[in-house]
VODOFI-990814 format. One record per residue (C-alpha): z, y, x; residue number from 1. Coordinates in steps of 0.02 Angstrom, whole numbers. Each point is the difference from the previous one (the first is absolute). Layout:
@w Z&v Y&u X&nr NUM
...
//
This chain:
@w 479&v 532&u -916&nr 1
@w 119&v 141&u 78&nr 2
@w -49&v 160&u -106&nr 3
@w -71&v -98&u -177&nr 4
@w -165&v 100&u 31&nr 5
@w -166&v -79&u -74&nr 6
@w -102&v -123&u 104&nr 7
@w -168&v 41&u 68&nr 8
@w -78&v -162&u -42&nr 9
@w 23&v -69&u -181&nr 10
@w 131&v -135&u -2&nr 11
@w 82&v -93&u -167&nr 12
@w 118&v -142&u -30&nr 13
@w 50&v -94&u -142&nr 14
@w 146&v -106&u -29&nr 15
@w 7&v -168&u -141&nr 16
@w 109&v -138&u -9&nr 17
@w 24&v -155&u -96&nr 18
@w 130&v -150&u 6&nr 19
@w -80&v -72&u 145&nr 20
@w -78&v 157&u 116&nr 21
@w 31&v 189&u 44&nr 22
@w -168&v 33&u 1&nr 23
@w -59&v 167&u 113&nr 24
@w -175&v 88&u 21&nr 25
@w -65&v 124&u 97&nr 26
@w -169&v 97&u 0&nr 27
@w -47&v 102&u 158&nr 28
@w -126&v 114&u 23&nr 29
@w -56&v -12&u 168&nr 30
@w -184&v 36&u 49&nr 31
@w -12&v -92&u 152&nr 32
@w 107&v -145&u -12&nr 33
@w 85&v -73&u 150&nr 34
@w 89&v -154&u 65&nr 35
@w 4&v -107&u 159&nr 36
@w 154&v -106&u -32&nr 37
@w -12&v -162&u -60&nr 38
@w 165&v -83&u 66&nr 39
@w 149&v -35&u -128&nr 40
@w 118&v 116&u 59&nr 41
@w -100&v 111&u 130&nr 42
@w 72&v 177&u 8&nr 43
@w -107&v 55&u -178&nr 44
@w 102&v 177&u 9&nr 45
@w -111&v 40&u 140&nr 46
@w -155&v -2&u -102&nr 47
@w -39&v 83&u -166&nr 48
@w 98&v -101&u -138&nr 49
@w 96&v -24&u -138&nr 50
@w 198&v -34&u -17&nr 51
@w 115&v -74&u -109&nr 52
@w 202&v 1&u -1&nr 53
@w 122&v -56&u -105&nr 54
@w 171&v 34&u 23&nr 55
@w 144&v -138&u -34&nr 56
@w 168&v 121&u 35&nr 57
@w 48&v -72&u 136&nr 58
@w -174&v -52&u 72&nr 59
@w -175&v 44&u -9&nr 60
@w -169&v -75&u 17&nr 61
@w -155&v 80&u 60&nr 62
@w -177&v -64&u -28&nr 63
@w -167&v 78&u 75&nr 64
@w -191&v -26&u -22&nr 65
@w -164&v 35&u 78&nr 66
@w -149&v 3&u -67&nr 67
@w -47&v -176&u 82&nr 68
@w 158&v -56&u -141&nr 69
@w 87&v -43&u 168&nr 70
@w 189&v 33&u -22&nr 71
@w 158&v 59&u 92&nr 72
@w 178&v -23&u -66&nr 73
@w 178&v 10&u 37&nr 74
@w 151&v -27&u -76&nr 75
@w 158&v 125&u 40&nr 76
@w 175&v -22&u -4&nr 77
@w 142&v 148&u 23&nr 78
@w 83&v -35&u 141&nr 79
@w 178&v 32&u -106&nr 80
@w -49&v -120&u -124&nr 81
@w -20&v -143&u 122&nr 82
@w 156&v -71&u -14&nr 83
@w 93&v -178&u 78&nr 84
@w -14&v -107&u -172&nr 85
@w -80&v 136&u -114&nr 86
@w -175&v -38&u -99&nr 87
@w -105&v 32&u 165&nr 88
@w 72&v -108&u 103&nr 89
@w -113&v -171&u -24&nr 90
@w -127&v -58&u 124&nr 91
@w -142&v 96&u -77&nr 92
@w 102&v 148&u 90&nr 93
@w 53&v -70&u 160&nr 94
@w -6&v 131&u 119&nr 95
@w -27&v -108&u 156&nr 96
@w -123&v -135&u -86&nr 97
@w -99&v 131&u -100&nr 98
@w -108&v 133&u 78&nr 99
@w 98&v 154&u -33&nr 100
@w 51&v 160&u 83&nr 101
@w 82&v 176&u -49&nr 102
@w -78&v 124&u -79&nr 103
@w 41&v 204&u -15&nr 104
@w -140&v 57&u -106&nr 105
@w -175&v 65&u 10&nr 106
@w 57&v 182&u 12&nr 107
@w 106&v -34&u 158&nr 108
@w -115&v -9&u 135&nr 109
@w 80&v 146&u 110&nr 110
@w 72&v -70&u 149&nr 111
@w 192&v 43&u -38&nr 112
@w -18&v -96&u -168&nr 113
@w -125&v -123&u 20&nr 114
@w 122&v -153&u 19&nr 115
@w 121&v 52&u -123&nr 116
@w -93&v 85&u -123&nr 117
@w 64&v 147&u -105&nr 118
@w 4&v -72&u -186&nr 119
@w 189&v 17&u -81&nr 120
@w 22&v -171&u -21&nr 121
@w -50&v -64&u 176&nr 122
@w -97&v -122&u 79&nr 123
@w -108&v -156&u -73&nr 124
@w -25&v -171&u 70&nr 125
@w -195&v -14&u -37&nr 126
@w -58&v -210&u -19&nr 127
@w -181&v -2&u 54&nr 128
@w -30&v -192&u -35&nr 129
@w 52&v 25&u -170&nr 130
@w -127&v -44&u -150&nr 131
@w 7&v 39&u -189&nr 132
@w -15&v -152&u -69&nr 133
@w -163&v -33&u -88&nr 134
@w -75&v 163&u 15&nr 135
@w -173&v 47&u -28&nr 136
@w -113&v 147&u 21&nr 137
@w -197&v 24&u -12&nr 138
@w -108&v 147&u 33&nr 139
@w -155&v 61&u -46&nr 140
@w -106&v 124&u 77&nr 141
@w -118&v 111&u -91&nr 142
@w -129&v 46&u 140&nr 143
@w -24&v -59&u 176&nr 144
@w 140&v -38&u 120&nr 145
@w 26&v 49&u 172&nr 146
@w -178&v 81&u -20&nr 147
@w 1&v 231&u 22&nr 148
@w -181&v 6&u -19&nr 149
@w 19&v -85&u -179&nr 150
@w 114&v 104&u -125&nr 151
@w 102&v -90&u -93&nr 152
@w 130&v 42&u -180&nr 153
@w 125&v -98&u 82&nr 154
@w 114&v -154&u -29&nr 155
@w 133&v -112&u -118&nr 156
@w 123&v -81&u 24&nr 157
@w 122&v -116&u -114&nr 158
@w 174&v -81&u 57&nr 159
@w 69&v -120&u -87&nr 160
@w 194&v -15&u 44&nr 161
@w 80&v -163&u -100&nr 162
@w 184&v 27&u -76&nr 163
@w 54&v -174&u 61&nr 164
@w -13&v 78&u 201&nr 165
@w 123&v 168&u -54&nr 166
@w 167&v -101&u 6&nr 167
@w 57&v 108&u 149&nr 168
@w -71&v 176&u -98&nr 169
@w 61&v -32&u -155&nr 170
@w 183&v 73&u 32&nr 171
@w 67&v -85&u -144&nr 172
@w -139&v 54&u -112&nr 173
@w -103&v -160&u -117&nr 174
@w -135&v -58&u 56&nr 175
@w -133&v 34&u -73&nr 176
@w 87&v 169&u -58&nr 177
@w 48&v 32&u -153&nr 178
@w -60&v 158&u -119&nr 179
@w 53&v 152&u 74&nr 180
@w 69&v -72&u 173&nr 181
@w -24&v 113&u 161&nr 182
@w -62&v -29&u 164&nr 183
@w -71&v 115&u 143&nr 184
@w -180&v -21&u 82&nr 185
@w -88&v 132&u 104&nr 186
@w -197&v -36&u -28&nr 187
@w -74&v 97&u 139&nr 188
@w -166&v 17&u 93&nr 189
@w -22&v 33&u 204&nr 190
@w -177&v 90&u 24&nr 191
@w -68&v 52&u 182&nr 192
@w -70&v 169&u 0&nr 193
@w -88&v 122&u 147&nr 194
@w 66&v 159&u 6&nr 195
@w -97&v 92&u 164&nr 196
@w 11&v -109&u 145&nr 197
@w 151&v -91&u -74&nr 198
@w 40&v -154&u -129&nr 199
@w 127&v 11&u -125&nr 200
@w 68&v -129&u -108&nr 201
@w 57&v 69&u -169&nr 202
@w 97&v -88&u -137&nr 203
@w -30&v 28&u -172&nr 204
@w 117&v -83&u -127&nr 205
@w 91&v 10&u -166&nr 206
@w 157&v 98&u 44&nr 207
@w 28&v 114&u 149&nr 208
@w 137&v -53&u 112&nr 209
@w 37&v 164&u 90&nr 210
@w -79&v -46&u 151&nr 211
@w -123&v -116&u 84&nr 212
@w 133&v -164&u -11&nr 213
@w -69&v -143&u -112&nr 214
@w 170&v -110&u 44&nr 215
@w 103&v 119&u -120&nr 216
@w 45&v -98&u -159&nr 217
@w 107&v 114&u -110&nr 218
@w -182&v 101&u 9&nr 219
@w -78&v -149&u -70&nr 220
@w -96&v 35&u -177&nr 221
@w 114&v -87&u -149&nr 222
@w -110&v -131&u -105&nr 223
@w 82&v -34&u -181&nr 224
@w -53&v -148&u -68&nr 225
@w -78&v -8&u -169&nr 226
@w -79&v -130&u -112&nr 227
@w -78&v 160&u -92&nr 228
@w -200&v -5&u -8&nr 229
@w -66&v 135&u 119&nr 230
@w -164&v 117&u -20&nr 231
@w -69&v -15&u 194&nr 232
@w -142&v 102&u 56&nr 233
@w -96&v -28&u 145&nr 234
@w -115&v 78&u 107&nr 235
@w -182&v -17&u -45&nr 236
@w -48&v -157&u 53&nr 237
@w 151&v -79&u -5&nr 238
@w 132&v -134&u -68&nr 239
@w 104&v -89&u 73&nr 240
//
């Protein structure tokens, strides 16, 4: 994720949409698949996953999964775009009734900067309790979970995000989209790795952000939508 240098382990996504769904897939090679987490909501980032965002301008919504399909999200708002009777200021986004908090960034974990983060535009308020309305997700694992002594190809997963629960994303855009709109998602994968004595967590995902910050979305890959027929290919094995 911070230098655009290939993954170790073999990781694709795919990206389809019709009127009703943005449809997303992943495929993740991963020969011992692991997952403990079964709670809606538990912290998924601390496991090997993968994450979805989607950036609405002003806001931003983040979306993780295990390989137990058990999912984490949370929807962010820039604190200068919360505004006294502007479009964020509803119930769904009362700061005192919802469970929110600030948030700097995942790159800003140094003690002088951890509150305030370092990003340009400032800080976020980050809505925990916040749900995408009507989303689903599946997985599918190819091998043997939670199992080292049984090697395994590794795991799918598909999201299903509907168009009817982007009203605060769109940013003035249709919904669905129309040919050739524009919107920003980061598609990315978190992977636990030993190095020595040590464990690592690298992040493998469509476009390098500079450093090791998924909460950055002007680095966000641009999607163009099309109504064009596409030639996919998969890995062997595969369709999603």
């Amino acid at each position: 994720m911070a230098t655009g240098e290939p993954g170790l382990l073999g990781t694709q996504s795919a990206v389809l949409w019709d009127d009703d769904n943005l449809y997303i897939g992943f495929w993740v090679e991963e020969p011992y698949p692991k997952a403990k987490l079964t709670e809606r909501d538990s912290i998924i980032f601390n496991e090997n996953d993968i994450e979805v965002f989607i950036d609405g301008g002003d806001c931003y919504y983040e979306f993780e999964l295990n390989a137990l399909n058990t999912v984490y999200e949370v929807f962010f708002i820039w604190r200068d775009a919360y505004l006294r009777g502007g479009r964020f200021d509803i119930p769904e986004f009362d700061l005192i009734d919802r469970k929110s908090f600030t948030f700097g960034g995942d790159f800003d974990r140094k003690p002088e900067s951890f509150w305030w983060g370092t990003n340009p535009r400032g800080l976020r308020w980050a809505f925990l309790d916040w749900d995408f309305p009507g989303v689903r997700s599946a997985v599918h694992i190819d091998g043997v979970l939670n199992d080292p002594s049984q090697p395994s190809r590794g795991w799918t997963a598909e999201i299903a995000f509907p168009w009817t629960g982007m009203e605060h994303l769109a940013n003035g855009r249709s919904l669905p989209p129309e040919e050739g709109d524009e919107w920003r998602l980061f598609l990315g994968r978190f992977q636990k790795l030993a190095v020595g004595e040590n464990e690592v967590q690298a992040a493998w995902c469509w476009t390098p952000h500079g450093k090791y910050d998924t909460h950055m979305p002007d680095r966000f890959t641009p999607i163009q939508f099309s109504k064009s027929e596409l030639t996919i290919s998969y890995p062997p094995g595969l369709s999603l």
